[in-house]
N, C-alpha and C positions, 0 to 999 in steps of 0.2 A: 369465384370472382364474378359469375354472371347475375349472382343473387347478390353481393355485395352492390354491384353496380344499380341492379334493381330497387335494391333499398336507396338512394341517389344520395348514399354518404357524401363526403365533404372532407374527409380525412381518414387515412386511417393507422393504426397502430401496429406494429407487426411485434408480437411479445417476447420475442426469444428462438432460441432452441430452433433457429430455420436450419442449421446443420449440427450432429451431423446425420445421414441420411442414403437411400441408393441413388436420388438423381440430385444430386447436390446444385451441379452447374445450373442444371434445367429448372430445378425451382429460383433460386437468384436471376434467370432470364427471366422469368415469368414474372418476378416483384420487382424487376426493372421497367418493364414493361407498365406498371401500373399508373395510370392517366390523373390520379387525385394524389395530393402530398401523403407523402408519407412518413412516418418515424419509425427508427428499428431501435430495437434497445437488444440490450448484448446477454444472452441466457449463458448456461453454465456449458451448456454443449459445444455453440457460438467459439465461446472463452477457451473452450479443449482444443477445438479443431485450427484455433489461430496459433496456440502455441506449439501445437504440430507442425502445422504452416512453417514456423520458425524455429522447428529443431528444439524446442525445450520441452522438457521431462514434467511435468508437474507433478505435484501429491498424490492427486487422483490419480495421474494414468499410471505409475508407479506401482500402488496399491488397487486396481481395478482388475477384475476381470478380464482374460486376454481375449474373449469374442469383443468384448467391449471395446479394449484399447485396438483392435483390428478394423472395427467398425471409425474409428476417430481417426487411426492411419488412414484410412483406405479415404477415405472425404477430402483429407487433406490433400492426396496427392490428384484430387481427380479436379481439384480449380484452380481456375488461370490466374495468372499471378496477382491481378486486381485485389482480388479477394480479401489479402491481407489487410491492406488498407481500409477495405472497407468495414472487415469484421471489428478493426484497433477502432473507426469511427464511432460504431455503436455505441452508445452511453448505459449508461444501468439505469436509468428513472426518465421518463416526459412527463413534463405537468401540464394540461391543457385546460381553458375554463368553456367547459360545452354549457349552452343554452340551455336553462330550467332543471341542468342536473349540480352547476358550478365546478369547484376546482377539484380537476380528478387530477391522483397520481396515481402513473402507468410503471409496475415491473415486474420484472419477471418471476422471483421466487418473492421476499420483500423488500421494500425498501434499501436495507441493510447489507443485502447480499444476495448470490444468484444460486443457493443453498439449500436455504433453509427450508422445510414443506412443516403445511397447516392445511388441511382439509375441514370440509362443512364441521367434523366430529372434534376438531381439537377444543380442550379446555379454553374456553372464554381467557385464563390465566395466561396461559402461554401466547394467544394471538397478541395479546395487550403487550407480552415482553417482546413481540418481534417487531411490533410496529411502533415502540417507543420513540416520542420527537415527532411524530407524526402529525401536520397540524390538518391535513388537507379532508372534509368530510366523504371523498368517495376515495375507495383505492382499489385500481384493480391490478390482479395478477394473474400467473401461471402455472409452469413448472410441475403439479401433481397431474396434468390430463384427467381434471375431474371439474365438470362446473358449478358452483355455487353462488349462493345471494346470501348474504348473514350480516348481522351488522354485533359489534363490541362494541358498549361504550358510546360513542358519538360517532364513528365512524364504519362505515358503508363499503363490505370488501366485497368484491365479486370476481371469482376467476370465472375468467373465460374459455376456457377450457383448452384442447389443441384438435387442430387442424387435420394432420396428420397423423398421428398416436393417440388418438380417446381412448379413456376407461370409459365403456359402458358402451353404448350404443354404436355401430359403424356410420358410417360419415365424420363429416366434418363440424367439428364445434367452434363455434366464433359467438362475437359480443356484439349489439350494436346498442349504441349509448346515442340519446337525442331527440325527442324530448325525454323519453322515460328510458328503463332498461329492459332490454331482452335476450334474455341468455339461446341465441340459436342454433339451430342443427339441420346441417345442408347435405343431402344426399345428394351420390354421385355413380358413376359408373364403377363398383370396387373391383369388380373382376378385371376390366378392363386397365385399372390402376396396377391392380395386382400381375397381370402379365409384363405391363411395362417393367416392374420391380425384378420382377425373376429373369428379366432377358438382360440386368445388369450384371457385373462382379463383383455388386456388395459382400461382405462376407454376411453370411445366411441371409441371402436373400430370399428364397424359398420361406424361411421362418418368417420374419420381418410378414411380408405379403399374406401369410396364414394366420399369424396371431398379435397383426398390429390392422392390418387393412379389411380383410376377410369377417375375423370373426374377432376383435379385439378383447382384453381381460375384462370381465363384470367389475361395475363400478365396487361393488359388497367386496371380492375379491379383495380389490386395492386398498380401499378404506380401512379392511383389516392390518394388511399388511404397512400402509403409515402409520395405521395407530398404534401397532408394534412395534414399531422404530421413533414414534412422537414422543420421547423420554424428558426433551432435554425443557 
C-alpha cells in the first residue's frame, strides 16, 4: 500500500479472490482503510466463501478437495457478520475510461465468468472464445497468479497478477495503469508475513506460509500445469 500510494493512484481496483485466506478479517480492515475510491469485483473464492457464509453447498465445494473446502469453512466462520453483505455487493466486471489508455474492462477470471483461466501460452483460438462480445480495447484480469501483457485481435488483455499467491517470483504483483502500463512487483517483509500466517488457525497454515509466501510455485511450473487442463 505504501508503493501504491507513492505511485499517487487516483483509484483503484481490487480483482478478486481477497478471500479465502489465514487473516481474512485483517485484510478487509486494511482495504477499509484505503483513503482513494475503490472498486472490488467478486472472484471465484469471494463467491465460495459468501456461500459458506450462508450455509449453501455449491458444485465446487461438493466436488473439491477437503484441505480446500476446510480452507473456505474456516474464512467463513472467522468474519463478522458485515461480510456477507459486502462480498453479495461485489459485482463481476468495472468498466473505467483512464487517461491515454481509454476504456478498460476489469475481472477477475473473464468477462463471462469467475472460472475460466487463459495464461500468456493459451491458443490465440480460445482467448477470442472467452472474450466473445467484447467491445472494450484493454481488458484486464486475474485468477491464474501469473502476469502478462498480450494482445488478440484488437484487444489489449493484461493480468495483473496477485497480491498474495504469485506464481513465480515472492512478493507482491499488482498493475498500475496511467498513462501507460506497468505490470509491478512489490517486495515486502515475507518472513515476517509468514509468521504472522503460522500464529493463525488456518488449516495448513505452515504450508500456505512456505509455499505460497516464502518460496511460491515457478511461473514454468504453473503454466504447465494450465496448459494441461487449457482443453476446453
Amino acid at each position: 500500500m505504501k508503493e501504491v500510494h507513492r505511485a499517487a493512484v487516483d483509484r483503484i481496483v481490487i480483482g478478486g479472490d481477497v478471500v479465502p485466506g489465514p487473516m481474512p478479517q485483517d485484510v478487509l480492515d486494511v482495504l477499509h482503510r484505503i483513503e482513494v475510491p475503490t472498486d472490488f469485483i467478486q472472484g471465484n473464492g469471494d463467491r465460495e466463501v459468501l456461500a459458506a457464509i450462508r450455509g449453501t453447498e455449491t458444485p465446487w465445494f461438493r466436488g473439491a478437495r477437503e484441505e480446500w473446502r476446510a480452507q473456505v469453512k474456516w474464512t467463513a466462520e472467522q468474519l463478522v457478520s458485515a461480510a456477507e453483505d459486502e462480498f453479495a455487493a461485489w459485482t463481476a466486471t468495472v468498466t473505467l475510461e483512464i487517461a491515454e489508455i481509454g476504456e478498460v474492462l476489469f475481472c477477475h477470471a473473464t468477462p463471462h465468468n469467475d472460472v475460466d483461466c487463459f495464461t500468456r501460452l493459451t491458443p490465440d483460438a480460445r482467448v477470442r472464445r472467452l472474450l466473445a462480445g467484447v467491445t472494450a480495447p484493454t481488458v484486464v484480469c486475474g485468477h491464474t497468479h501469473m502476469q502478462f501483457d498480450r494482445g488478440v485481435d484488437n484487444i489489449r488483455i493484461i493480468n495483473a497478477g496477485s497480491v498474495g499467491m504469485p506464481f513465480g517470483s515472492p512478493g507482491a504483483d499488482w498493475l498500475l495503469l496511467g498513462p501507460g502500463v506497468e505490470l509491478r512487483h512489490t517486495i515486502y517483509d515475507l518472513h515476517a508475513a509468514a509468521r504472522c500466517i503460522r500464529s493463525t488457525t488456518y488449516p495448513q497454515a505452515d504450508v500456505f506460509a512456505a509455499k505460497n509466501v516464502i518460496e511460491p510455485p515457478l511461473e514454468r511450473d504453473m503454466l504447465e500445469l494450465f496448459t494441461r487442463a487449457d482443453v476446453n
